[in-house]
C-alpha positions in Angstrom: 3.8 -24.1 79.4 2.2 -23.1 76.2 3.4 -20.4 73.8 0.9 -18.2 72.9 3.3 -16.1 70.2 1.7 -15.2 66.6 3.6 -17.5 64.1 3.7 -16.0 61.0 4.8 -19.4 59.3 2.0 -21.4 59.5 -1.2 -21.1 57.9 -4.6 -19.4 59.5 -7.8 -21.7 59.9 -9.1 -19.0 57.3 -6.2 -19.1 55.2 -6.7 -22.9 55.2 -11.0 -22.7 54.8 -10.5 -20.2 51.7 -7.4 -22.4 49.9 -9.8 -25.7 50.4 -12.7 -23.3 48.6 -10.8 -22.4 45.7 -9.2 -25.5 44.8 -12.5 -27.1 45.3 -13.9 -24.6 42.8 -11.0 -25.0 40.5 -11.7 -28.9 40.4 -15.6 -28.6 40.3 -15.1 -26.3 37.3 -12.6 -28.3 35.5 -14.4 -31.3 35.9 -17.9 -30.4 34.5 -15.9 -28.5 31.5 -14.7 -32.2 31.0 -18.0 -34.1 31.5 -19.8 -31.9 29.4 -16.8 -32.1 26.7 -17.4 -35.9 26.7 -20.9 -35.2 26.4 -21.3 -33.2 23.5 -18.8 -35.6 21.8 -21.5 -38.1 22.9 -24.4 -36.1 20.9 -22.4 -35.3 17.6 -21.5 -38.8 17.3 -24.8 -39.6 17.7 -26.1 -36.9 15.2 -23.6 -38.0 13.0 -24.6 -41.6 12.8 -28.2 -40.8 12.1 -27.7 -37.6 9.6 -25.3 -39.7 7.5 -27.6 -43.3 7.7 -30.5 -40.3 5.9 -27.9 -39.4 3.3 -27.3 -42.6 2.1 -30.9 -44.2 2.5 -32.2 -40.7 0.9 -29.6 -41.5 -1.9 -30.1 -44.9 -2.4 -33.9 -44.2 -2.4 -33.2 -41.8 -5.2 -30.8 -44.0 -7.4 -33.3 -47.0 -6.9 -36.8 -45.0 -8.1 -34.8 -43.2 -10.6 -34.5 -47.0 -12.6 -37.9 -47.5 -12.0 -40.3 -47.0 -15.1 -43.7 -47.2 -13.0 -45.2 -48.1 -9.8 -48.1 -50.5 -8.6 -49.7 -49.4 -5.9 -50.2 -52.3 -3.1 -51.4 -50.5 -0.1 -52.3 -51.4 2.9 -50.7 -54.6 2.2 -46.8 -53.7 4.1 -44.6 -54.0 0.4 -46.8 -50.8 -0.1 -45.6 -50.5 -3.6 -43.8 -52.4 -6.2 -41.7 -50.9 -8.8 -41.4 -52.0 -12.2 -37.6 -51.6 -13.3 -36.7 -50.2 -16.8 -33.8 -52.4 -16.8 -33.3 -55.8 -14.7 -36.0 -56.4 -12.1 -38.8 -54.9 -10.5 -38.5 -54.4 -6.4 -39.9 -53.3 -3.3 -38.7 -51.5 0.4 -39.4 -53.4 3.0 -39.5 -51.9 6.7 -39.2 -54.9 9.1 -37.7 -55.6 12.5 -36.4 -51.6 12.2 -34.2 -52.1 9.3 -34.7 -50.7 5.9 -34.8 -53.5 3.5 -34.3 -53.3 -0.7 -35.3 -56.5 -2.2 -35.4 -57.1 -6.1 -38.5 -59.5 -7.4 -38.7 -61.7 -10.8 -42.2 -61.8 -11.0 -45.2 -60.8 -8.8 -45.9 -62.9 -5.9 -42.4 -64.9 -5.9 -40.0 -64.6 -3.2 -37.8 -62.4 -3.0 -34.3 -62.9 -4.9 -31.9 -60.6 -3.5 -31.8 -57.7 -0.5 -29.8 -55.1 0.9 -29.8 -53.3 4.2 -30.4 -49.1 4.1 -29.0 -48.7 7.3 -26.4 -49.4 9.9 -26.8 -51.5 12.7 -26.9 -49.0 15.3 -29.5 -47.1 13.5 -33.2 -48.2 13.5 -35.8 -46.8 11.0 -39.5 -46.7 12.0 -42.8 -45.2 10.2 -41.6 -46.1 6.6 -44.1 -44.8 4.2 -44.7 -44.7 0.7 -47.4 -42.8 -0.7 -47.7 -42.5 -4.7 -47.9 -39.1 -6.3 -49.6 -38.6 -9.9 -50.6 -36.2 -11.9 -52.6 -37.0 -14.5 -52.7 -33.9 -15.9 -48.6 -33.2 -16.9 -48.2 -37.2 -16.5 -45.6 -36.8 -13.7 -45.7 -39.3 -11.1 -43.7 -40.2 -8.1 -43.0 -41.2 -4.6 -43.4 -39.1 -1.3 -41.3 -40.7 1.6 -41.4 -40.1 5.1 -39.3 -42.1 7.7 -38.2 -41.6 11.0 -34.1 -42.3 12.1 -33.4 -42.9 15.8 -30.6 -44.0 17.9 -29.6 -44.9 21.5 -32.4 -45.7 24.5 -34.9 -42.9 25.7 -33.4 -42.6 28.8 -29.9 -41.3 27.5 -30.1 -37.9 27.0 -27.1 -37.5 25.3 -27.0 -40.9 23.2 -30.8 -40.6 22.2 -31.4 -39.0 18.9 -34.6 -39.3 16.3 -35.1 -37.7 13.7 -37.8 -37.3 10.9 -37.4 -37.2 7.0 -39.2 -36.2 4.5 -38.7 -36.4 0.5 -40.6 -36.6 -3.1 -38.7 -38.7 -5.4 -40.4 -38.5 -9.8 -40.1 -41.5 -11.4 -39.0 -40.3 -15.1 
């Protein structure tokens, strides 16, 4: 025979259905708080590498011009421009295969003799432009840049980063 007697020891099926419902809330919670941790780690890292890639070509850009006594204007052939060093020899930036290139140059139309990456491997640069500035009027002249930074595949929202710079660099 059965015993139909309330036992207050054991668990309801409510008491049961709303313990599964909160721990299942509990762990849903915790787990996107985690993923989305992860995530934003994913972006900042991702920012980082590109904003800090812009500071140093930005800065290298700047140190490089600043030796430069004048400019030749080569456009639309891709060396753009060449600049003619005050001190040691003249050089050109180079954008190819989505690397930033500085390459020094003894004389106009030789090879070049030595070169040096702007950015990092993970970072590509695209839409490299030089255009020449001058003023004939106050005699200042200079460079206006404009490149673009990007990172990571499309599809990745959180790895995918590109950015745009802008900058006007006077030779003195």
């Amino acid at each position: 025979m059965i015993n139909f007697k309330n036992n207050q020891q054991a668990f309801s099926l409510i008491e049961a259905l709303v313990y599964v419902f909160i721990t299942t809330m509990l762990l849903t919670t915790i787990s996107s708080l985690v993923l989305a941790n992860f995530n934003i780690r994913k972006q900042l890292k991702t920012s980082d590498l590109v904003f800090n890639d812009a500071r140093f070509i930005m800065s290298q850009l700047a140190n490089k011009i600043h030796t430069a006594a004048s400019f030749v204007d080569l456009r639309p052939d891709p060396k753009q421009i060449i600049f003619d060093a005050k001190l040691g020899n003249n050089f050109i930036f180079i954008l190819e295969d989505n690397d930033l290139f500085y390459q020094e140059i003894l004389a106009e139309g030789q090879d070049p003799v030595g070169e040096d990456i702007f950015n990092s491997a993970q970072v590509q640069v695209s839409d490299f432009i030089l255009t020449p500035v001058l003023n004939t009027q106050t005699n200042h002249q200079g460079v206006l840049i404009n490149f673009t930074l990007s990172i990571g595949a499309v599809e990745d929202i959180y790895g995918y980063l590109r950015e745009d710079f802008q900058t006007f660099i006077t030779i003195r």
